[in-house]
C-alpha positions in Angstrom: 115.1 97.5 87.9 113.4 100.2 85.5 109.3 100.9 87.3 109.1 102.9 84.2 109.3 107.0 83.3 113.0 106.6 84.9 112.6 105.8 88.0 114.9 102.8 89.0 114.3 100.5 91.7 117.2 98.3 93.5 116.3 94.6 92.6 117.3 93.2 95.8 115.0 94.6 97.9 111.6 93.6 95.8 109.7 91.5 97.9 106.7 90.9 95.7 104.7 92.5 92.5 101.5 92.7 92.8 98.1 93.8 90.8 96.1 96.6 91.8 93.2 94.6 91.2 92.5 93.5 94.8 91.1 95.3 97.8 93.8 93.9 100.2 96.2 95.7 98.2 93.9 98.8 98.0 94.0 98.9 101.6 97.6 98.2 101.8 97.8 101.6 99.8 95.5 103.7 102.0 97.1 102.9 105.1 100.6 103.7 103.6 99.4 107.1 102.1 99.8 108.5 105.4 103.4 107.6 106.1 106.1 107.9 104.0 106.4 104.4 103.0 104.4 105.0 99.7 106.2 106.0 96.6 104.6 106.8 93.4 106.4 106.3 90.5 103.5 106.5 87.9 104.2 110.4 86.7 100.3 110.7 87.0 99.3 107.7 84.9 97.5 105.2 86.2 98.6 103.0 88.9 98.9 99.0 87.7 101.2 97.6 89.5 102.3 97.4 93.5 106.3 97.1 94.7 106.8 95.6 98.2 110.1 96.1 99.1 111.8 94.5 102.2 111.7 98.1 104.0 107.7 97.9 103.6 107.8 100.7 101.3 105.2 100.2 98.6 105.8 101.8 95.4 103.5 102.6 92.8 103.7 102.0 88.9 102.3 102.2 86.0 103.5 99.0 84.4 101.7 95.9 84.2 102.8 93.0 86.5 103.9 90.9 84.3 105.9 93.4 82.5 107.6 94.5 85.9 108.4 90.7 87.1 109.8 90.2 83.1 112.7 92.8 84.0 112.8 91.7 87.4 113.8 88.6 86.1 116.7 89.8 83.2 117.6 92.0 86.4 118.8 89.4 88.3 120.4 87.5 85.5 120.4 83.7 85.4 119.7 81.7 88.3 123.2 80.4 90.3 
């Protein structure tokens, strides 16, 4: 799945996409910076948007949530 500015992100592993709008997931992202579980994919824009991935690496991008769980879901393809 495209996170935008070419990065590329295997679909299977997204756990959830979520806003950057809450303090839970601020904290999330201050406890990952110093590991290497964080990944920022914004090219210096402005985070919007949180990947959790099954690995617990959170990744960083500049795309709106609902634009990232739109391709998430032409990704996957239709439902089996």
């Amino acid at each position: 799945m495209n996170v935008g500015h070419g990065n590329v992100v295997v679909a299977e592993q997204i756990v959830a996409i979520v806003a950057l709008d809450s303090l839970p997931v601020k904290r999330l992202i201050e406890s990952a910076k110093g590991s290497t579980k964080l990944i920022d994919a914004t090219n210096g824009r402005r985070t919007r948007a949180v990947i959790v991935t099954g690995s617990d690496h959170l990744i960083l991008s500049s795309l709106e949530p609902a634009t990232l769980a739109q391709r998430l879901g032409t990704d996957r393809g239709p439902a089996e």
